[in-house]
N, C-alpha and C positions, 0 to 999 in steps of 0.2 A: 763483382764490380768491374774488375779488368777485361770479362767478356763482353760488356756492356759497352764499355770503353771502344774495344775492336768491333764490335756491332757495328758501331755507330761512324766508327772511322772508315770500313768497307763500304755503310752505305752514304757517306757523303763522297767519297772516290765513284763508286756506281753514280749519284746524280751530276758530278761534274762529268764523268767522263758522254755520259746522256747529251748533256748538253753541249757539248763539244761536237756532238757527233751530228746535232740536229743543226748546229750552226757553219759547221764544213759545209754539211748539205745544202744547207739555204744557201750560202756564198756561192758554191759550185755551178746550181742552178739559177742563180740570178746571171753568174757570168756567160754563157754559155748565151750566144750571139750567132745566131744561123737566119739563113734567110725561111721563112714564115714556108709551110706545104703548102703546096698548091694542089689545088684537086681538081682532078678533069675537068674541064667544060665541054658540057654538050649545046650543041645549037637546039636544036628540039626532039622532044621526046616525045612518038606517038605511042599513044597508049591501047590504039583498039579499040575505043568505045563509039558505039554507035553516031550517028546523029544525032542534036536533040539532046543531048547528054548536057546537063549542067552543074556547074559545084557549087555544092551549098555549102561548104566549107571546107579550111583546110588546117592540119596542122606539123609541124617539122619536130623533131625530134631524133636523136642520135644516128642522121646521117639519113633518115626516111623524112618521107612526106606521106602524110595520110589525107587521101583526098576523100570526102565526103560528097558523092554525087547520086543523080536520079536522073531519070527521062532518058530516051532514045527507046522507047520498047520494055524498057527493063525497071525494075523499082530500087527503092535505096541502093545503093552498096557503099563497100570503101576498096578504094585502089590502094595499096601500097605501091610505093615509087621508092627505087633507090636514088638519092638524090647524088652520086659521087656518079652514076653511068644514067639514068634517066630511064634505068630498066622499068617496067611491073613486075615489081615481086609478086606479089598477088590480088583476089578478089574477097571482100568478106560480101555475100550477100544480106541487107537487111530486111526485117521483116517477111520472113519466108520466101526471099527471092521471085517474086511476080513476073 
């Protein structure tokens, strides 16, 4: 019974002391007051693709843009764009690249 007793006394010290720790943290990180990153601007980004090239669509996602385009001579593809430098990452060609 008395080890029962200490069981139980150790682990209600382990969940306060948990909680202690998880509510420093929240306080810490609410206080914390900096002015917001700024991320490069680029005026524009040319990418290389032919004339005639149109996007059929597009989507953004962890700092990329995936451009979904066709025409200019060539068939589907998708551009990767870094959207932080307005690089081409890359080219996926769709549909056996035409």
């Amino acid at each position: 019974m008395r080890a029962l007793k200490f069981a139980i006394a150790v682990m209600a010290v382990l969940i306060v002391g948990g909680i202690a720790v998880i509510g420093a943290t929240l306080v810490q990180r609410a206080s914390r007051s900096g002015p917001e990153p700024k991320l490069p601007a680029f005026a524009q980004a040319a990418l290389g693709q032919p004339d005639g090239t149109a996007i059929l669509s597009m989507t953004a996602d962890g700092g990329r843009l995936v451009l979904h385009v066709e025409g200019g001579g060539l068939g589907q593809r998708l551009l990767i764009v870094d959207l932080g430098s307005g690089a081409l990452l890359g080219t996926v060609a769709l549909g056996g690249g035409r």
